[in-house]
N, C-alpha and C positions, 0 to 999 in steps of 0.2 A: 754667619761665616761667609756666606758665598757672594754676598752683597760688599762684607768689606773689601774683600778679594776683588769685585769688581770694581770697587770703588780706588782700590790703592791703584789698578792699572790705567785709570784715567785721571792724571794728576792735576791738571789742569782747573777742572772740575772738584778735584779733592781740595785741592788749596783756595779755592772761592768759597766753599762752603765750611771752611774750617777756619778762615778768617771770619765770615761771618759769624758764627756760634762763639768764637770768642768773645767779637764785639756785642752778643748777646749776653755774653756770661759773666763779664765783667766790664764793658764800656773800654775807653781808654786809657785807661789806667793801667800801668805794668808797674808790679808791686816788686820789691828785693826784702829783705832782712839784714842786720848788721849784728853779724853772728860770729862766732869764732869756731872751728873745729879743733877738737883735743883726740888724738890717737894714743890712749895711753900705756900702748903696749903693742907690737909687732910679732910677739912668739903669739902662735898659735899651733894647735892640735891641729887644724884642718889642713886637706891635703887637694884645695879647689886650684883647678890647673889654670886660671884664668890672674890667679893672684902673686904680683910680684912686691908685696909687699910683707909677707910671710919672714920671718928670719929664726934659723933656730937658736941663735947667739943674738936675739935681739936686747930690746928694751924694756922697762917697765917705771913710768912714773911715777913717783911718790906723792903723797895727798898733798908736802908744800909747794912740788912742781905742778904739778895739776892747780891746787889754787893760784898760783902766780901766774901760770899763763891764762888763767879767770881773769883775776885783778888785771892784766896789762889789756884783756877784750872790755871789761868794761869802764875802763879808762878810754876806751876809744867808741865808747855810748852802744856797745852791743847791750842786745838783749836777751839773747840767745847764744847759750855753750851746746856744743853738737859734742858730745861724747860716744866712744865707738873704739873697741880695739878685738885684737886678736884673740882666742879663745885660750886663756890660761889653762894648763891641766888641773889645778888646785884648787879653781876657784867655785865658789858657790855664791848663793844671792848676798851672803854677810858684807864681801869684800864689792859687792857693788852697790852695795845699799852705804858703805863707808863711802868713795865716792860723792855719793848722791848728799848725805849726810852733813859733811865738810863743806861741800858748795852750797848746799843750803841755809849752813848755817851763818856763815861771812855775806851770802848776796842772797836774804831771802826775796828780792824781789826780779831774780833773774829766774828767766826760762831754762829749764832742763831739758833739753831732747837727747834721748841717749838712749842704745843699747838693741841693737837688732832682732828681731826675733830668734835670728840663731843665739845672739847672745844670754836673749832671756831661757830658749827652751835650754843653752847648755848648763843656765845658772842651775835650773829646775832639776836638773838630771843630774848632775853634781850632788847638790842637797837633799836627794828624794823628795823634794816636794813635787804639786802638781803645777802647771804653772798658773794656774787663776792665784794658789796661794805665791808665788816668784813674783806675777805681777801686783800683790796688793801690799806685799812688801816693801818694792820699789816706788810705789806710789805713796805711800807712808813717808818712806823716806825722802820726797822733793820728786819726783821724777814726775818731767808735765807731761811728755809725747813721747812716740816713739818713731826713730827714721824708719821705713817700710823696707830697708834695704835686706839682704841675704835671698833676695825674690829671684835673683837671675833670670830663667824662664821656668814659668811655674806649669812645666808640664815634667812628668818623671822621666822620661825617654834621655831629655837633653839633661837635667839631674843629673842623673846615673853617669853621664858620660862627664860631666865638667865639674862638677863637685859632691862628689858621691856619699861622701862622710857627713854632708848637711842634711839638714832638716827636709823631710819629702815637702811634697807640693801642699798635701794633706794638712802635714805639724805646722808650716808655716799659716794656712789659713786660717788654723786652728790657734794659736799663739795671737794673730791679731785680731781674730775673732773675740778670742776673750779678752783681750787689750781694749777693744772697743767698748765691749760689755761690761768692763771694768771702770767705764769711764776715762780711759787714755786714749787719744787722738793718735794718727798715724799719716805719717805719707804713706805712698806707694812709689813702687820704682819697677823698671824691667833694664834686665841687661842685654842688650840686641846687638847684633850682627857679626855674630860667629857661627857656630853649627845646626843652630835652630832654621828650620821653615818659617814663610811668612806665616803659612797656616799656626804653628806652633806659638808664633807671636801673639797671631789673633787669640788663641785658646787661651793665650795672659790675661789677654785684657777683656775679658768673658770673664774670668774668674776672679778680676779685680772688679766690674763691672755689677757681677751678679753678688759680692760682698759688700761692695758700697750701698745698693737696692736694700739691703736687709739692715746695717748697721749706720751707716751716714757718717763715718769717722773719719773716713780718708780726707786730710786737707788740701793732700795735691796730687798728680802725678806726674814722676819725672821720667821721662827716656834718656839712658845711659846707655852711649854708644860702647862697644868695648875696645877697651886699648890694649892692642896685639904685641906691644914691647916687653920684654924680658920677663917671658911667661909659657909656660907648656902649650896651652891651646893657643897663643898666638904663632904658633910655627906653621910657617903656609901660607898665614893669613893675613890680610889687610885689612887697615878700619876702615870703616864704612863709608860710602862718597859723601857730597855736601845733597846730592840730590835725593836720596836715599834718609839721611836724615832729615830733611825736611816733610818728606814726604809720611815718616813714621811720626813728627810730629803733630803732623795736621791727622792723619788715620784716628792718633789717640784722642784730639779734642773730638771727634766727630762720633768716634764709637762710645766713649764717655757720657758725654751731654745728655740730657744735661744734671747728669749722676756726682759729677766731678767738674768744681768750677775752675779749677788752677791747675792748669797745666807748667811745667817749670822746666825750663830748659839750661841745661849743666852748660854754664863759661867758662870752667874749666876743660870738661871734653872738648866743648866745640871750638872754644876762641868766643873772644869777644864780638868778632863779627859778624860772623855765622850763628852765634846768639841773637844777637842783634835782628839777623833773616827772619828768626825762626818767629818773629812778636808777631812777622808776618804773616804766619800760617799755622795758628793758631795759640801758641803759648801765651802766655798773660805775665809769667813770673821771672822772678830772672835769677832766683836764690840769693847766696847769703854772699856776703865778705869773706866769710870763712879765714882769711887770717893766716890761716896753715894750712895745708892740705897734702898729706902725704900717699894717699892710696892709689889715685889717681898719676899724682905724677914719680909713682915707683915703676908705673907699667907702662911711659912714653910719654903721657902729656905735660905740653910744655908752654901751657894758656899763664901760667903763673898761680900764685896762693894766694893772694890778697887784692881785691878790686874794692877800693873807697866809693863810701857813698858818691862822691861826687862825680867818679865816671858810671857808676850807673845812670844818675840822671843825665849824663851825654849822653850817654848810649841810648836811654827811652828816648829825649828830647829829637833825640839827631832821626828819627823814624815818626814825629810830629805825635807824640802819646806824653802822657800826663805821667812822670816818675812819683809813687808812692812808697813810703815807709811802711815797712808792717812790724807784726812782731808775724811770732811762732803760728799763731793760728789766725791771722790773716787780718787779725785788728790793726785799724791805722797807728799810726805812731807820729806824736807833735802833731797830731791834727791839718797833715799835709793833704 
């Protein structure tokens, strides 16, 4: 802890040796995905003050709207459907194993990442199952990965204040714990700079740290800065500077390492340019096309929803790095 602490206050120093461990952990190469995100519903139970994406009169897509906007990502050669919504009160693992189900059966050779840990433990709790049996359900029915996200800060202090109704710090490591052991892959994510301590940050990435050492599932980690627009906990507050973010960048390749080979920096939160910074100090990834992207830009960002393969590889080339294809779990794609 006290090492990171000192390492975050001398940036200079953090950003040399966090470009280097990158260029250790993956070379040149800054890999993307050409993925589409489906939000297929907006209502939720939860009551996290950080989200302006909640609606109580929202939406909820039907399995031909769901596949159509399947069909129109893999018309544009995705490989990867990001699945992810709001917490229905009614629903249990059936209605997302239907999901899973329908997409699987039209595109069995697409990637499925879907469904948050809070989405699994509230599938679990819905149906009284436990969730080792919620996850082998889902895994039956197509699901390849899972996003790491509902993690915000995974200390209870900050919990208890910004999304109280979620899953403790406990349920979540416990959910991807047995995801892992399950045989499902997972990113990792933190949601940084609102009411948390740096200290409190560090205690995340210790505990993403100290689970990757035991299971080796995590495929990446991303830092999501928080956007303070039309949300309860952003009243007060601003997003976070560009130096700030780069510098929680480089913290996470360096406390990682070499635990965690992919670090991914969000071109949505940041902007394409400041994505662009961050290859510099230490990120490798640069996510997906995504396509749609409503969560993000309900609570202020205004980076856009859809970046084409081909301005990614501007972006790598334009910083003299090698642009790669992947899919989900970090295998190349067309042998680029």
């Amino acid at each position: 802890m006290q090492d990171a602490l000192d390492l975050y206050k001398a940036p200079s120093f953090l950003f040399s040796l966090a470009d280097t461990l990158r260029k250790q952990a993956a070379g040149d190469k800054v890999t993307y995905v050409i993925n589409r995100n489906i939000n297929f519903t907006n209502i939720c139970t939860g009551t996290c003050k950080f989200c302006a994406f909640r609606k109580h009169d929202g939406y909820i897509l039907s399995i031909p709207e769901i596949l159509e906007k399947t069909r129109a990502a893999v018309a544009l050669n995705a490989t990867e459907v990001c699945i992810q919504g709001g917490l229905l009160p009614d629903w249990d693992v059936s209605n997302y194993c239907e999901i899973l189900e329908n997409i699987r059966e039209e595109f069995p050779q697409l990637h499925i990442h879907a469904f948050s840990p809070m989405e699994v433990f509230h599938a679990a709790r819905n149906g009284n199952m436990s969730v080792k049996e919620t996850l082998s359900c889902l895994k039956k029915s197509g699901l390849g990965s899972m996003p790491g996200t509902a993690a915000e800060i995974l200390v209870d202090r900050v919990r208890e204040e910004i999304c109280p109704d979620k899953l403790t710090t406990h349920e979540w490591i416990d959910v991807v714990r047995t995801a892992h052991r399950s045989g499902i892959p997972t990113t990792a994510t933190i949601m940084y700079g609102h009411i948390e301590t740096l200290e409190e940050r560090i205690e995340h990435l210790v505990v993403i740290r100290e689970l990757q050492k035991k299971t080796g599932r995590f495929t990446e980690f991303v830092p999501l800065p928080f956007m303070p627009s039309n949300n309860r906990l952003g009243t007060g507050l601003q997003s976070s500077n560009e130096v700030e973010d780069m510098k929680f960048h480089a913290l996470a390749r360096v406390f990682l390492y070499p635990y965690i080979r992919n670090i991914q920096v969000s071109w949505v939160k940041l902007g394409r340019k400041l994505a662009q910074s961050a290859l510099n100090f230490g990120a490798n990834d640069l996510g997906g096309t995504l396509m749609e992207e409503n969560i993000s830009k309900s609570a202020g960002a205004a980076n856009g929803e859809y970046m084409a393969p081909a301005e990614f590889e501007q972006l790598i080339r334009g910083i003299n790095r090698v642009p790669q294809q992947r899919d989900t779990l970090y295998n190349p794609v067309n042998g680029l």
